[in-house]
N, C-alpha and C positions, 0 to 999 in steps of 0.2 A: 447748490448744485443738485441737479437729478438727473442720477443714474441708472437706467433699468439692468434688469436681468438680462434682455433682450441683446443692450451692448454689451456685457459681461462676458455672457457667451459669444456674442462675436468676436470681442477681442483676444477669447481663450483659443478660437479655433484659429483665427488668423497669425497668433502667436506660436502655434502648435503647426498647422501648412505652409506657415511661411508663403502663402500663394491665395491672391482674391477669389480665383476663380475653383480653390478646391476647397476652399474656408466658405463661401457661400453655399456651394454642392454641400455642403456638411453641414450646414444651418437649414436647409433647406429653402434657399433664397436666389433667388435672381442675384448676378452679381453689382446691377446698380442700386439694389436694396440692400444687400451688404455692403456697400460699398459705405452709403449714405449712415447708415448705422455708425461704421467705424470714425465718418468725418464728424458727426453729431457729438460721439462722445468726447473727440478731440478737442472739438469745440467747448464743449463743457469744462474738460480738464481745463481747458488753455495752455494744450500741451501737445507737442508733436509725440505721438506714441510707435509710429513707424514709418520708417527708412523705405522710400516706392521708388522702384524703377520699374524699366520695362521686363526685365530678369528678373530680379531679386526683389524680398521684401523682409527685412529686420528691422526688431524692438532696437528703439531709442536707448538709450542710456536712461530717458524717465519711463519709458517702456517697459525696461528689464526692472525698476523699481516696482513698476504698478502689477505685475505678472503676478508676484506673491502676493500681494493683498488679493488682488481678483480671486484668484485662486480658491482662497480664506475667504470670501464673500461668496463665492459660487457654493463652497462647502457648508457655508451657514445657513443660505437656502436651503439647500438641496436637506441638510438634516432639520429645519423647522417644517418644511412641507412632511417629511417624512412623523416626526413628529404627530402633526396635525393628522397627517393619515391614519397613523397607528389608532388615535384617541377615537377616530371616526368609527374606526372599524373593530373598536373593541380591541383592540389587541396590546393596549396600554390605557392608563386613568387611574384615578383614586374614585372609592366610595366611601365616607363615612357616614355610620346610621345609629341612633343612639335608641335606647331600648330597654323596656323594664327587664331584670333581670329572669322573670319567669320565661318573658318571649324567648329570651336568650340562648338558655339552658335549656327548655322545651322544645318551641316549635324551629326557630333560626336554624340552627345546624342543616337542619335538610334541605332548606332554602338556599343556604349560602353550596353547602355541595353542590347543587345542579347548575347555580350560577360560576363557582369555580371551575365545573370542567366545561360550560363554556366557552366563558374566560376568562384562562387561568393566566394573563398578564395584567390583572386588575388587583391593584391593591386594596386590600380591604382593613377598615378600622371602625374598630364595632365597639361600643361604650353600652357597657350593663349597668344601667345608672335607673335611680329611681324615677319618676317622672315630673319633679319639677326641675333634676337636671338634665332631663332630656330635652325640654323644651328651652333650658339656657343653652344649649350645645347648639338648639337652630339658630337660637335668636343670633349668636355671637357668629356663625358661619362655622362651627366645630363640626357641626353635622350637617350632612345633606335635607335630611329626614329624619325624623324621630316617629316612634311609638310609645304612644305615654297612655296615661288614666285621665288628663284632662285637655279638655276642649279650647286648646289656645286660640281663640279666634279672636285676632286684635288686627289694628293695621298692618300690624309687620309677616304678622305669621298668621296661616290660617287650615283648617282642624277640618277633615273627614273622617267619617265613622271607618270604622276597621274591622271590630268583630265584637262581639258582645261576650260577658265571662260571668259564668256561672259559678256556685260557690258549693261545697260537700264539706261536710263534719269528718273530721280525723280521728278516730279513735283507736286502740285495741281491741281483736276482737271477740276477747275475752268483758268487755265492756259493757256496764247496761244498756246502754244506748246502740250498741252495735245488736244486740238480743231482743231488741223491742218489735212485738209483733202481738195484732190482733190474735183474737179467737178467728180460725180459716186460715191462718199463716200466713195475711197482709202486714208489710212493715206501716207502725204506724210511725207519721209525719214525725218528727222532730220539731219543737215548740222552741221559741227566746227562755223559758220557765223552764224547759228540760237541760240548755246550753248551763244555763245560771247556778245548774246544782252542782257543779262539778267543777274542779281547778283547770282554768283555762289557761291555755298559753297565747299568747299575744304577740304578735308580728310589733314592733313600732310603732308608734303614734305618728311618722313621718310617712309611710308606708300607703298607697293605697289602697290595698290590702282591710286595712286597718280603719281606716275613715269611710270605704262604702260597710262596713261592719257594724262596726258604731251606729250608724244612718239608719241604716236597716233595725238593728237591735233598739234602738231608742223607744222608750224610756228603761227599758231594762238593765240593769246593772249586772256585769260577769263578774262572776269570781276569780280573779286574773291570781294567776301564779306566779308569772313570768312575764316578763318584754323580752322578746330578741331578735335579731336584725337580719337571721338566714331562716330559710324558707329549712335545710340542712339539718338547723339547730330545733328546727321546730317537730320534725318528723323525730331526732332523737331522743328528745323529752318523752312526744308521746307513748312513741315504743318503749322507753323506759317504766309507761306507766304513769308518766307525773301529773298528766290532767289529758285533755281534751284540745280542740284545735278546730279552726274554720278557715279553709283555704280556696283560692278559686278552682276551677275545670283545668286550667291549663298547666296551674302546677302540682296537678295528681302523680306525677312520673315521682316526685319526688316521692312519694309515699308507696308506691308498690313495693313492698316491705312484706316479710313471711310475719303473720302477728299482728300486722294492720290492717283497718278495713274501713273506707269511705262510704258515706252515704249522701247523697246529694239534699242540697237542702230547699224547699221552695217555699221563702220568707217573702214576702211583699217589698220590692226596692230590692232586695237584694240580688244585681245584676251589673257586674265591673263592665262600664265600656272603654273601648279602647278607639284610641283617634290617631289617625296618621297624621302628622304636622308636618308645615315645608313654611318655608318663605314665599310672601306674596312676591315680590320685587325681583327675583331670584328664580329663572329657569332651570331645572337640573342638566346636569353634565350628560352626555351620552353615556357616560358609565351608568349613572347614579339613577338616570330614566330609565336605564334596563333593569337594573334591581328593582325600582319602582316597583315596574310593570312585574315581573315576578312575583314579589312582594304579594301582590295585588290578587295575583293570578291562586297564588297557593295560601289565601287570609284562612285561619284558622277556623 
């Protein structure tokens, strides 16, 4: 059986006038176009839906059955277009975007406000995850988009450049290394041999953070003190005094600390990049294309 909209509403208004000729005026149809409409869908039912005379026009007995479901069909339209509309025009959808924690906590916040007052009937689900689960979150469809440390370019998923992340020495700045400075009052450079004398603390070996570090410092051996898994835990050791620290450009916020003091570092290799990930197979939602494009707009 196929039933359009077209005779739905026919049937609703000719149910409602009781009359062809004010039930077509209100479809805006000719009445042997209404007419034809109402015989078609009869025909389909294989059921007489209304009672014609030259006066009068009333629902059948399977008429008066079919009137609530139509009703309940016209209602289901009418809220899936509506629906569909809302998602069009932004004013409903889901985004989720998964994300290394530093983006997170750094830069996101101010991205996602401008996007919330937008539109603010867009739900958002944001995953501060390191970046080989950021790239499980596209693979699996958990996320729209990720921003990760690596260049996932495979058949499924595929990787453009995002922003580049520089790295700065964390110290006290009561610290030698914070006090270092030529005769003429040039800071000098910072060495792998200067990092090496002093108790380091260590982000995670899962981190990549950690691994373009390593990359960079190689063959040089740190004096590690610690491993630990927050960026948080990492600024409170220092301020404590317990060692020293190498962290990217993006997460200095954490460190603006009264008794801290950064210094940026320019080692050879050492330079985090960052890659936007999405699904090849896989167009974004019109919510998820507007973040994109934001995203994109305000890249770090």
């Amino acid at each position: 059986m196929n039933i359009s909209t077209r005779q739905i509403d026919a049937f609703l208004a000719l149910a409602g006038q009781r009359s062809f000729t004010r039930a077509a005026a209100h479809c805006h149809l000719s009445q042997p176009a209404f007419s034809a409409l109402i015989r078609t869908l009869e025909d389909a039912m294989g059921l007489k839906l209304f009672d014609r005379s030259t006066r009068h026009v009333a629902l059948t007995a399977e008429g008066e059955d079919f009137l609530e479901s139509a009703r309940r069909i016209r209602a289901e339209v009418d809220n899936a277009f509506a629906a569909v509309h809302d998602t069009a025009t932004l004013r409903r959808g889901r985004v989720a975007i998964a994300l290394l924690p530093s983006l997170a906590a750094g830069w996101l916040p101010g991205v996602l406000a401008a996007y919330r007052a937008a539109h603010p009937g867009i739900e958002l689900d944001i995953a501060d995850v390191l970046s080989e689960p950021c790239i499980e979150r596209v693979a699996t469809g958990k996320a729209d988009f990720a921003l990760a440390a690596i260049r996932a370019d495979t058949p499924e998923l595929q990787a453009e450049p995002f922003s580049s992340d520089g790295f700065h020495l964390v110290c006290r700045a009561d610290h030698p290394l914070a006090r270092r400075r030529r005769s003429g009052g040039k800071v000098v450079a910072v060495q792998p041999a200067d990092l090496a004398a002093f108790p380091f603390v260590h982000l995670a070996r899962t981190s990549s953070v950690r691994q373009y570090l390593e990359a960079a410092l190689h063959p040089q051996a740190m004096n590690t003190l610690m491993e630990v898994e927050q960026l948080a835990t990492v600024m409170g050791m220092v301020r404590a005094g317990l060692g020293i620290s190498v962290v990217p450009t993006l997460t200095l916020f954490h460190f603006d600390q009264p008794g801290l003091v950064t210094r940026p570092l320019a080692l050879p290799g050492l330079t985090r990049q960052i890659y936007l990930v999405r699904r090849r197979d896989r167009s974004l939602s019109v919510a998820a294309q507007a973040m994109y494009s934001l995203v994109m707009e305000h890249r770090p």
